[in-house]
N, CA, C and O atoms as CSV, one atom per row, in Angstrom:
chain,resi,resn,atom,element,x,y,z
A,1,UNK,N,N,118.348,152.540,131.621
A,1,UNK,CA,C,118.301,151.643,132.739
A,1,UNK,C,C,116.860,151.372,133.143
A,1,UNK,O,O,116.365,151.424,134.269
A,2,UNK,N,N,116.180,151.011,131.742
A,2,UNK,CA,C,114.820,151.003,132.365
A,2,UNK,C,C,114.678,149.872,132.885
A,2,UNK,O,O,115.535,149.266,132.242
A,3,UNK,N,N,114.030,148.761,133.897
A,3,UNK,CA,C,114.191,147.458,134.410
A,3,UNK,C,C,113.686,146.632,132.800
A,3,UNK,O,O,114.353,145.837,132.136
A,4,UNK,N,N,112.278,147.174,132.518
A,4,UNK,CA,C,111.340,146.382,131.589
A,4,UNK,C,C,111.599,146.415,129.936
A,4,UNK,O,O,110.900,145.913,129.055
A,5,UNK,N,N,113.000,147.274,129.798
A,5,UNK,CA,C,113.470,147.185,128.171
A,5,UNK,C,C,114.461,146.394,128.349
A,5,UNK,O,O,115.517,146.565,128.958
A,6,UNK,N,N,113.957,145.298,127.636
A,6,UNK,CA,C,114.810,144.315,127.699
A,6,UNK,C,C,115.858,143.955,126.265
A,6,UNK,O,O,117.035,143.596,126.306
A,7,UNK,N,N,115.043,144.172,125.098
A,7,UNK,CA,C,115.398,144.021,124.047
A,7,UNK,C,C,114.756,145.324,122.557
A,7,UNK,O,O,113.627,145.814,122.570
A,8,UNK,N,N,115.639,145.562,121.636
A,8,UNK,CA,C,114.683,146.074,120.427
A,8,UNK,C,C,113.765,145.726,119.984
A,8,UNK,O,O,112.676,146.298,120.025
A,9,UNK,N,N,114.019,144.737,119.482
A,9,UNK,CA,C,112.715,143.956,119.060
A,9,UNK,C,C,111.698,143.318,119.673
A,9,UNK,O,O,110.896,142.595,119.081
A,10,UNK,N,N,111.688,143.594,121.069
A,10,UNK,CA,C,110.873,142.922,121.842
A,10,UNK,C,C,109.689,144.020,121.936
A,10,UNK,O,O,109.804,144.993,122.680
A,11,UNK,N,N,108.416,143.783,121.047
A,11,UNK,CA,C,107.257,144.625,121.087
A,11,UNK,C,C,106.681,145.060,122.897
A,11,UNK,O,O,105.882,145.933,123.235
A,12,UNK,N,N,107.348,144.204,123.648
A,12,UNK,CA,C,106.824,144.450,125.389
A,12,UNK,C,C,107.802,145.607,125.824
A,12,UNK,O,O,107.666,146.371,126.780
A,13,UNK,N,N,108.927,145.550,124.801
A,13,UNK,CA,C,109.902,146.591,125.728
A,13,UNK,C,C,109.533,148.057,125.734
A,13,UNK,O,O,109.593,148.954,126.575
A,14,UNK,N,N,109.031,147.939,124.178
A,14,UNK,CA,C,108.930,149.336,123.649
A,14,UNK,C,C,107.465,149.738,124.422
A,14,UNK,O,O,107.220,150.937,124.290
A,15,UNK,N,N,106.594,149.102,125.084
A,15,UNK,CA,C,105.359,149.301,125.814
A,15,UNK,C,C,106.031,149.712,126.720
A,15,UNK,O,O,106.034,150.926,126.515
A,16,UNK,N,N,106.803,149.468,127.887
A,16,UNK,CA,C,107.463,149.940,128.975
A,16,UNK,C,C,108.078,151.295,128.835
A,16,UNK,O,O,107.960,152.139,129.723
A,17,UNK,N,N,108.737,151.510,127.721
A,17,UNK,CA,C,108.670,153.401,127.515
A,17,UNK,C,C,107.884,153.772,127.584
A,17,UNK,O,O,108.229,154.949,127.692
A,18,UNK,N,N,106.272,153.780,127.646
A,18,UNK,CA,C,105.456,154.216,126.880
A,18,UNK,C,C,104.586,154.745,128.486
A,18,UNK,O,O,103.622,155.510,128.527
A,19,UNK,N,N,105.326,154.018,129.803
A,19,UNK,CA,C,104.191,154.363,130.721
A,19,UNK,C,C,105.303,155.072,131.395
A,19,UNK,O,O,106.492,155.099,131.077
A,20,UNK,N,N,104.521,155.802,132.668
A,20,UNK,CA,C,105.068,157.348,133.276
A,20,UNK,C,C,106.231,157.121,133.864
A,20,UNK,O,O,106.981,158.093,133.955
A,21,UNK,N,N,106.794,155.527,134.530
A,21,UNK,CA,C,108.170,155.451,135.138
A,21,UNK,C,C,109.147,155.294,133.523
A,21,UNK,O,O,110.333,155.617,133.587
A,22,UNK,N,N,108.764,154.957,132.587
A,22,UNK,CA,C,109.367,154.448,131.507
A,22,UNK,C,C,110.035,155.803,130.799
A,22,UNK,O,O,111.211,155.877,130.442
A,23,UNK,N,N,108.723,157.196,130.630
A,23,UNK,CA,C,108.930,158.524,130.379
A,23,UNK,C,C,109.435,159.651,131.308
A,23,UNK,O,O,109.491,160.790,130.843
A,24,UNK,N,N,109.818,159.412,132.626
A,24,UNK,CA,C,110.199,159.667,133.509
A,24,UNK,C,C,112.141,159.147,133.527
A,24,UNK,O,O,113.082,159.705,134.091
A,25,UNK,N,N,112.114,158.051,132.771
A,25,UNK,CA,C,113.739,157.172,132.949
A,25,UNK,C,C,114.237,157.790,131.577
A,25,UNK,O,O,115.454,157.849,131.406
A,26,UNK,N,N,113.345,158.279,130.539
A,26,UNK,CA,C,113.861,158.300,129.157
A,26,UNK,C,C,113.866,159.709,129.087
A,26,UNK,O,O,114.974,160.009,128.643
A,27,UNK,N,N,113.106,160.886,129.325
A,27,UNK,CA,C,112.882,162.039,129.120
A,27,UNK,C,C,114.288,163.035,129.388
A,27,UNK,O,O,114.486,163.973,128.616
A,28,UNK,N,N,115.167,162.787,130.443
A,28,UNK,CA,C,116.267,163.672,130.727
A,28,UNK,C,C,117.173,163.453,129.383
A,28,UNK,O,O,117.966,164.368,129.157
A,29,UNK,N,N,117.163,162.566,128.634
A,29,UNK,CA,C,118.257,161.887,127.805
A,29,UNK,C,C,117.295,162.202,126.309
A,29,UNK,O,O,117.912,162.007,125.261
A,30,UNK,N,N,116.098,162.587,126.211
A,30,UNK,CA,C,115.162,162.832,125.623
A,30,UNK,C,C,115.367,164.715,125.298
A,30,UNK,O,O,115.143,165.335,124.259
A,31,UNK,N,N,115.648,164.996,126.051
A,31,UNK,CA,C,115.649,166.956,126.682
A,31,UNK,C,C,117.250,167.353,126.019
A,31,UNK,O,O,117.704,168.389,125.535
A,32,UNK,N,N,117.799,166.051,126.251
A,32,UNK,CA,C,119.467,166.557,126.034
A,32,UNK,C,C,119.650,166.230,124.902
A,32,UNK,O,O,120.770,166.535,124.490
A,33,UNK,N,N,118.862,165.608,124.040
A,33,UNK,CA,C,119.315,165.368,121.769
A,33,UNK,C,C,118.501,165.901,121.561
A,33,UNK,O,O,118.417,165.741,120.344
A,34,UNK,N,N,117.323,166.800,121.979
A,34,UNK,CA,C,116.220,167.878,121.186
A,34,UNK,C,C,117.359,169.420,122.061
A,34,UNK,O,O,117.248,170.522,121.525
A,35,UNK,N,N,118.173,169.312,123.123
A,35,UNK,CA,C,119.206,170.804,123.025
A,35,UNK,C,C,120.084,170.481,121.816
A,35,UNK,O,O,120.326,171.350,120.978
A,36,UNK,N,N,120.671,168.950,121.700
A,36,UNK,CA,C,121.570,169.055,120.756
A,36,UNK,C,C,121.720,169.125,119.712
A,36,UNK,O,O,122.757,169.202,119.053
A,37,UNK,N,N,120.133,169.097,119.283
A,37,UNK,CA,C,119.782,168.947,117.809
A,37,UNK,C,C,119.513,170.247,117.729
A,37,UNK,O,O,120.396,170.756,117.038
A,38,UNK,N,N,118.664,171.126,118.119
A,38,UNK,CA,C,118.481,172.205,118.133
A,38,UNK,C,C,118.641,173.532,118.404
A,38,UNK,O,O,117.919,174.449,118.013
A,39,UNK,N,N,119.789,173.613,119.212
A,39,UNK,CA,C,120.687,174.360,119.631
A,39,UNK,C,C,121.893,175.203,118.942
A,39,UNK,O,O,122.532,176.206,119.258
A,40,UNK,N,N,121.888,174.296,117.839
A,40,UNK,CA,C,122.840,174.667,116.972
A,40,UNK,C,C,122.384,175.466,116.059
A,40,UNK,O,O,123.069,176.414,115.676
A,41,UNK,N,N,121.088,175.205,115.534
A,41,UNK,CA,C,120.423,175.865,114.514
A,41,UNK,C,C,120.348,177.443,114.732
A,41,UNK,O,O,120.349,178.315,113.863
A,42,UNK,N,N,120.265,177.619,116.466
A,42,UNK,CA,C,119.917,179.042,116.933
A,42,UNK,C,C,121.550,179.934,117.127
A,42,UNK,O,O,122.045,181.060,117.075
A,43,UNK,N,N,121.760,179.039,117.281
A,43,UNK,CA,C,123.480,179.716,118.129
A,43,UNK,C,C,124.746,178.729,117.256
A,43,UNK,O,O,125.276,177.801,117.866
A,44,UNK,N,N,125.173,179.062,115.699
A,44,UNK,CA,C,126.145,178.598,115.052
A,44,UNK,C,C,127.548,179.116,115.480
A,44,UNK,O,O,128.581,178.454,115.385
A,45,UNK,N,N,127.446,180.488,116.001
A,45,UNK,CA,C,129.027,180.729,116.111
A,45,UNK,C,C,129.489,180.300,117.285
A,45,UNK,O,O,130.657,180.643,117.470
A,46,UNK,N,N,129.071,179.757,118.040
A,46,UNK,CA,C,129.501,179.122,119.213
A,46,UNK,C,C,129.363,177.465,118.974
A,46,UNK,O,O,129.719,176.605,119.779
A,47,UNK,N,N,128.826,177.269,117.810
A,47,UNK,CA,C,128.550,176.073,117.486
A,47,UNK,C,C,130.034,174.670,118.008
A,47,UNK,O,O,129.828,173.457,118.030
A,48,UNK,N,N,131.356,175.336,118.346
A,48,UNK,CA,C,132.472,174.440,118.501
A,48,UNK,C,C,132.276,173.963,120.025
A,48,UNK,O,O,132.658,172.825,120.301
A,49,UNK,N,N,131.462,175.101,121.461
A,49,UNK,CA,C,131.584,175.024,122.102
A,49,UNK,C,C,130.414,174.759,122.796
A,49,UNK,O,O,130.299,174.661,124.017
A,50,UNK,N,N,129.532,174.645,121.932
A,50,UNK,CA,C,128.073,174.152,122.576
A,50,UNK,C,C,127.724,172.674,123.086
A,50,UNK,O,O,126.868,172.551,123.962
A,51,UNK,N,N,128.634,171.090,122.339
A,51,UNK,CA,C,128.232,169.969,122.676
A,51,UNK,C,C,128.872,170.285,124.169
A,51,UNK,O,O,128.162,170.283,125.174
A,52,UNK,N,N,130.012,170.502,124.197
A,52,UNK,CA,C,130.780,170.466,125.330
A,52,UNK,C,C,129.815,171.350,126.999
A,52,UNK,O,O,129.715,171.038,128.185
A,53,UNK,N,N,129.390,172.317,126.275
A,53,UNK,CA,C,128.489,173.282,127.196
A,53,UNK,C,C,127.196,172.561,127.573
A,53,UNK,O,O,126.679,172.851,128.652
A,54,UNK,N,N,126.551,171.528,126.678
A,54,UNK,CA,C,125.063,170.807,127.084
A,54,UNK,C,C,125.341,169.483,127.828
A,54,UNK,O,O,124.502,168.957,128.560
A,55,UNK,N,N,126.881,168.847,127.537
A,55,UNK,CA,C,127.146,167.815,128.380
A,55,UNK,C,C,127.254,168.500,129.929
A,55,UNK,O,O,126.740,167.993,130.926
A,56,UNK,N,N,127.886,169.523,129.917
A,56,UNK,CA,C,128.280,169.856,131.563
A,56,UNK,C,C,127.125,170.283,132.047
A,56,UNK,O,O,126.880,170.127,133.244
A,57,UNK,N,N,126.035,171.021,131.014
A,57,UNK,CA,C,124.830,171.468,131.917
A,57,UNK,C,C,124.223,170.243,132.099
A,57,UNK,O,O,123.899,170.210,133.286
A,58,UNK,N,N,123.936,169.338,131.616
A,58,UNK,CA,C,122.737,168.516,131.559
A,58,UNK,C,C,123.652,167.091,133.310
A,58,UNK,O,O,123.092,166.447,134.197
A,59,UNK,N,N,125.089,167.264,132.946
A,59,UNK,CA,C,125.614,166.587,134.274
A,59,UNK,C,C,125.559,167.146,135.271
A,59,UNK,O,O,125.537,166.575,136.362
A,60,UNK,N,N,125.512,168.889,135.035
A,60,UNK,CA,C,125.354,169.569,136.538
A,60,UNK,C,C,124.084,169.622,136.790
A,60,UNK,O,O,124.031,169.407,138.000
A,61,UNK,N,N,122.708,169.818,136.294
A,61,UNK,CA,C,121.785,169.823,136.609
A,61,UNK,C,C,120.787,168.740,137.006
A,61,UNK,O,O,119.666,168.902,137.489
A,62,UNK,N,N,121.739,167.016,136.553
A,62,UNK,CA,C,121.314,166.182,137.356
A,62,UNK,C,C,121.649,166.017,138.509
A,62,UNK,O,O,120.823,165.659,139.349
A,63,UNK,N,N,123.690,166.372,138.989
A,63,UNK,CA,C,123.711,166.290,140.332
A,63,UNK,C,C,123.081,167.406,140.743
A,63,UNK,O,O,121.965,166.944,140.980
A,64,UNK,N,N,123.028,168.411,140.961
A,64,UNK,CA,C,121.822,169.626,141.122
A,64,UNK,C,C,120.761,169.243,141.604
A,64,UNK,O,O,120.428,169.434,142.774
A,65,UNK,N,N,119.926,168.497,140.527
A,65,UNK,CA,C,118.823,168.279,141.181
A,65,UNK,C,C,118.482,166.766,142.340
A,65,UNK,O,O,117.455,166.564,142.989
A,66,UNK,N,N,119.757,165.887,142.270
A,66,UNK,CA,C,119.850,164.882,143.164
A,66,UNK,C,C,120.018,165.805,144.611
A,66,UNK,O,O,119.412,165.456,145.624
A,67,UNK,N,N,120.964,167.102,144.597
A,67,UNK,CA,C,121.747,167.577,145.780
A,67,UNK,C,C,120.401,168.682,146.546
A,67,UNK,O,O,120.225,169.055,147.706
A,68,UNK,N,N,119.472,168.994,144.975
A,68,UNK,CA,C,118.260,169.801,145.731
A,68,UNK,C,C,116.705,168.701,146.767
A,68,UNK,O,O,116.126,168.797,147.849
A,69,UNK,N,N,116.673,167.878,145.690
A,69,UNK,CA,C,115.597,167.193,146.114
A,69,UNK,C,C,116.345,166.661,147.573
A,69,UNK,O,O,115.514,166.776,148.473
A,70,UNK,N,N,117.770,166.066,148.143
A,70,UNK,CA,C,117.808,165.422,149.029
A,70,UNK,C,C,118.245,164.070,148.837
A,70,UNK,O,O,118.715,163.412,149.766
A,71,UNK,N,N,118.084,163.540,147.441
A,71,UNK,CA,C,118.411,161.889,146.801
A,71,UNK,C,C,119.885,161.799,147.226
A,71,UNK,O,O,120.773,162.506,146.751
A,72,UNK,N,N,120.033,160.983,148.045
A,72,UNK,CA,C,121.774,160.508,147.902
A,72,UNK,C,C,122.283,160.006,147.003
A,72,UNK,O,O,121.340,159.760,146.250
A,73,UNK,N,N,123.415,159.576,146.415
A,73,UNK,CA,C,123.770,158.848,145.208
A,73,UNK,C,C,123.570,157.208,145.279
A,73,UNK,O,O,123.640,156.489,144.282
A,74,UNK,N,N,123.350,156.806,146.412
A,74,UNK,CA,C,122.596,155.262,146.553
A,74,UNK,C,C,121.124,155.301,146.640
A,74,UNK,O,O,120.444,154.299,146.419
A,75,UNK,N,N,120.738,156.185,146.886
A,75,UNK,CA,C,119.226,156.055,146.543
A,75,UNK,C,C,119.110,156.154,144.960
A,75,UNK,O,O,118.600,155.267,144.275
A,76,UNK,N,N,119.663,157.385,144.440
A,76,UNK,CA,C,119.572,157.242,142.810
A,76,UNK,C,C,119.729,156.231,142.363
A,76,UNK,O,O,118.783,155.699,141.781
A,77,UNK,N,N,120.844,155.647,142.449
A,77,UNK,CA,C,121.428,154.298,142.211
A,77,UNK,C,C,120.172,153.210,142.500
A,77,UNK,O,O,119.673,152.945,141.407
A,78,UNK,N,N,119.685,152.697,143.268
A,78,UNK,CA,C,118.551,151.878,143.573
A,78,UNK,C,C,117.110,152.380,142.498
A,78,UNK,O,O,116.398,151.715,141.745
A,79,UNK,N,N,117.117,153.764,142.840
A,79,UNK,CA,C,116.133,154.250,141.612
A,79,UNK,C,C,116.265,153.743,139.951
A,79,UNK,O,O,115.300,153.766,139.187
A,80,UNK,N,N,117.281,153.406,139.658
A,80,UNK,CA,C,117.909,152.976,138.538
A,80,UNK,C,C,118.631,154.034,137.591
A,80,UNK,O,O,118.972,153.756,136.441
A,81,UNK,N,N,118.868,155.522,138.308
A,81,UNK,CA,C,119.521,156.497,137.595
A,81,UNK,C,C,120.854,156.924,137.464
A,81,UNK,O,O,121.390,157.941,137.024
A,82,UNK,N,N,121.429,155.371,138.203
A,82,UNK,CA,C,122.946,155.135,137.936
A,82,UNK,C,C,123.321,153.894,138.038
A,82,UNK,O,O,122.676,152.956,138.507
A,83,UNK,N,N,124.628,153.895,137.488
A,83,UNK,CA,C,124.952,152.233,136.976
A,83,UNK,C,C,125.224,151.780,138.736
A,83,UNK,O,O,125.186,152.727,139.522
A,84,UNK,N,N,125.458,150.542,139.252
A,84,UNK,CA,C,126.197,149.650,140.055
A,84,UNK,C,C,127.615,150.317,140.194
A,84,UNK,O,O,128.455,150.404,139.299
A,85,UNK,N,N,127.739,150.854,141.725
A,85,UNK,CA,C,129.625,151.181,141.736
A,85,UNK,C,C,130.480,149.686,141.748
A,85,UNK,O,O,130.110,148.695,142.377
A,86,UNK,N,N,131.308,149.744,141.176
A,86,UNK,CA,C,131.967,148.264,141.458
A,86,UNK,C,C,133.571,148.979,141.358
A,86,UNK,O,O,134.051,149.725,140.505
A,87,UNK,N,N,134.042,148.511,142.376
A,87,UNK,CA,C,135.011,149.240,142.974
A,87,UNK,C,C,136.221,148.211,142.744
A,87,UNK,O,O,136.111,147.187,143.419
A,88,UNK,N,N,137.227,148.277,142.013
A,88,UNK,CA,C,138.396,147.475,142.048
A,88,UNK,C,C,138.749,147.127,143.197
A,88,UNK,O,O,138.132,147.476,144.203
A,89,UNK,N,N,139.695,146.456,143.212
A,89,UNK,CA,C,140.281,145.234,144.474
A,89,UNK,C,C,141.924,146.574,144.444
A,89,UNK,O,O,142.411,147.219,145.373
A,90,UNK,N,N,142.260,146.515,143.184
A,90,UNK,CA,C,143.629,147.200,143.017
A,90,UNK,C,C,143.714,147.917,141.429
A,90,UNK,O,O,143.117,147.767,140.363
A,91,UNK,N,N,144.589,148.597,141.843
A,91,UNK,CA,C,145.122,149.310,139.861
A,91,UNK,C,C,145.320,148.510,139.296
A,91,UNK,O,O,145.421,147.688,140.207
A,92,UNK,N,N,145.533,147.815,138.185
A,92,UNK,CA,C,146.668,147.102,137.756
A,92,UNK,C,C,146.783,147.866,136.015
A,92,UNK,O,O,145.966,147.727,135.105
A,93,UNK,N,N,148.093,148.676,136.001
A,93,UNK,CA,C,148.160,149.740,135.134
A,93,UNK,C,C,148.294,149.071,133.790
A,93,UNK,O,O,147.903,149.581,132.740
A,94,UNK,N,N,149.123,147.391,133.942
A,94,UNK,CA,C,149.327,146.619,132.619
A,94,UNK,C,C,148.140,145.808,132.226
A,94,UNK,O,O,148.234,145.246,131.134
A,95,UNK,N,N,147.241,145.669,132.781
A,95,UNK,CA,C,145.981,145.242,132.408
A,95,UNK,C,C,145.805,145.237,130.741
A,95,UNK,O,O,145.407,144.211,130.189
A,96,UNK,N,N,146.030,146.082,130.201
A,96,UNK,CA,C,146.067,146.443,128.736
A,96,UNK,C,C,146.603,145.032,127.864
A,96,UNK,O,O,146.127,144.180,127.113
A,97,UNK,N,N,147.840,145.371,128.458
A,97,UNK,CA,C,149.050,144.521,127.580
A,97,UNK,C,C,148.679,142.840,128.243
A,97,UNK,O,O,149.304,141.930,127.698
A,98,UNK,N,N,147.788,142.483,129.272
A,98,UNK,CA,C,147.831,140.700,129.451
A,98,UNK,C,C,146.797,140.316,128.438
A,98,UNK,O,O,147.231,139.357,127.800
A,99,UNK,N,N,145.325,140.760,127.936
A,99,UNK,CA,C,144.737,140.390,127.307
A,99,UNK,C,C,145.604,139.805,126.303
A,99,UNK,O,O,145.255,138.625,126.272
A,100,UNK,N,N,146.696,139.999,125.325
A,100,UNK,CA,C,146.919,139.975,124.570
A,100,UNK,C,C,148.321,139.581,123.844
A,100,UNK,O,O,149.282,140.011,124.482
A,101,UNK,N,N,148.641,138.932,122.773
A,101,UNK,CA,C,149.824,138.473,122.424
A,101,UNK,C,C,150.103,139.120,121.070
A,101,UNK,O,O,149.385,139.382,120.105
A,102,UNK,N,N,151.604,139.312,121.384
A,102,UNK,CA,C,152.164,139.961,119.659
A,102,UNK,C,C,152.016,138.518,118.749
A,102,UNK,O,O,152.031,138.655,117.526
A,103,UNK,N,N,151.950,137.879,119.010
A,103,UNK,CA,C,151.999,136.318,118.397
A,103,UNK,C,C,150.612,136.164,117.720
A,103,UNK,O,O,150.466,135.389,116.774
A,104,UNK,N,N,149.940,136.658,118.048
A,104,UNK,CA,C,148.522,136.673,117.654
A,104,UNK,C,C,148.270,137.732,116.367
A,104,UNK,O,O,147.280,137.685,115.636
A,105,UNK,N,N,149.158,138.507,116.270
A,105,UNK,CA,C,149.023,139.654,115.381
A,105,UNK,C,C,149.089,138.912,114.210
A,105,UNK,O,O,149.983,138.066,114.232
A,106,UNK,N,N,148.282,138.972,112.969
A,106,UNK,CA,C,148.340,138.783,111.674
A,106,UNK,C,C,149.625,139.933,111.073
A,106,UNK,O,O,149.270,140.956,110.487
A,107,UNK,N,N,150.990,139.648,111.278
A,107,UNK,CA,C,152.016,140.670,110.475
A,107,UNK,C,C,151.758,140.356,109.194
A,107,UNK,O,O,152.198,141.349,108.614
A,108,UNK,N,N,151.342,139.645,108.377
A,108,UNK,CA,C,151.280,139.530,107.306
A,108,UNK,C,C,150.302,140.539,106.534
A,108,UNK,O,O,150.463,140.944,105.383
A,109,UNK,N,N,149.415,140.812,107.275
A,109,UNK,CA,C,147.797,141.909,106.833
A,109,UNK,C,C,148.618,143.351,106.881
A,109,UNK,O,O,148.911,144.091,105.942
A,110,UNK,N,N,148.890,143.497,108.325
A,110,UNK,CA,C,149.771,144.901,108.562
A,110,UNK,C,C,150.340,145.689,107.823
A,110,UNK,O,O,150.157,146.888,107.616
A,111,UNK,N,N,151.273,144.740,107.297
A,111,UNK,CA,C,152.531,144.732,106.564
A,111,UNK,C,C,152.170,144.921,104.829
A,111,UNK,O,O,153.142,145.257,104.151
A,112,UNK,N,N,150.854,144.727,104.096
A,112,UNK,CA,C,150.673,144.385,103.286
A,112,UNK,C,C,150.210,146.190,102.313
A,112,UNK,O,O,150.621,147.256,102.772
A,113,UNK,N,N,149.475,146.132,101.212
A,113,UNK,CA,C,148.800,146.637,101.223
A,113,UNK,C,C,147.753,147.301,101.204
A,113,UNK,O,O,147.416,148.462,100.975
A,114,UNK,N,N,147.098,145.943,101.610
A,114,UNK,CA,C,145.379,146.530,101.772
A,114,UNK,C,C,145.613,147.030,103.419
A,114,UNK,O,O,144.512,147.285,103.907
A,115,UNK,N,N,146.517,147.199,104.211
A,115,UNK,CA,C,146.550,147.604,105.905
A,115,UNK,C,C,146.330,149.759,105.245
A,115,UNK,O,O,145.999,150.726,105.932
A,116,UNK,N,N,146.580,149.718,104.211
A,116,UNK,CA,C,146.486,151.644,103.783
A,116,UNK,C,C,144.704,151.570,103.656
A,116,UNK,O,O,144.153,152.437,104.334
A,117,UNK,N,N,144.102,150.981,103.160
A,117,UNK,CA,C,142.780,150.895,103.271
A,117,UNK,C,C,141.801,150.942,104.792
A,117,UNK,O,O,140.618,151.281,104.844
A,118,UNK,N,N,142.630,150.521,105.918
A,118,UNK,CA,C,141.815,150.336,107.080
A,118,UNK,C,C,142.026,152.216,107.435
A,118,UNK,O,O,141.316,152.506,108.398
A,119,UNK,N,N,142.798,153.442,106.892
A,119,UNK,CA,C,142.899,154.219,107.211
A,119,UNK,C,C,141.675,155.291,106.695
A,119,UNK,O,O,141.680,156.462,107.073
């Protein structure tokens, strides 16, 4: 969520990592694939339960450190260290099923047998 990375290929974006708000927005997410890369190498027999163990530390120790410093979750938010809340109007549980029509389905592909290949 950096404001000034706008694109990959944009040689200006990759300058905007490069200064202290840019290494400051990238570094927590930076800290958490050098535990995940390296973590494993030290500690294999726990190796099933370690991604699961660096996601919860690395989520508790950001609210942690939002709840130590004093940051509310709208100040973070304005900081750019969380997305926009956008809050539904209502549930709507069939949401799934309006995008879309059985009529639209290619039965002919499905049904065939190159559909054992998409497996």
């Amino acid at each position: 969520m950096l404001p000034g990375f706008t694109h990959v290929l944009d040689l200006q974006s990759w300058r905007n990592l490069l200064t202290a708000h840019g290494a400051v927005m990238c570094g927590p997410g930076l800290l958490a694939a050098v535990f995940t890369f390296v973590l494993p190498r030290f500690y294999p027999p726990v190796d099933s339960y370690l991604l699961p163990s660096i996601v919860v530390a690395m989520t508790a120790s950001f609210y942690g450190g939002l709840l130590y410093s004093g940051t509310s979750l709208e100040e973070a938010r304005s900081a750019g260290w969380l997305f926009d809340q956008e809050i539904p109007n209502g549930v709507d549980c069939l949401q799934v099923w309006t995008y879309g029509s059985l009529d639209d389905v290619n039965w002919s592909i499905i049904f065939s047998s190159k559909f054992a290949f998409t497996f």
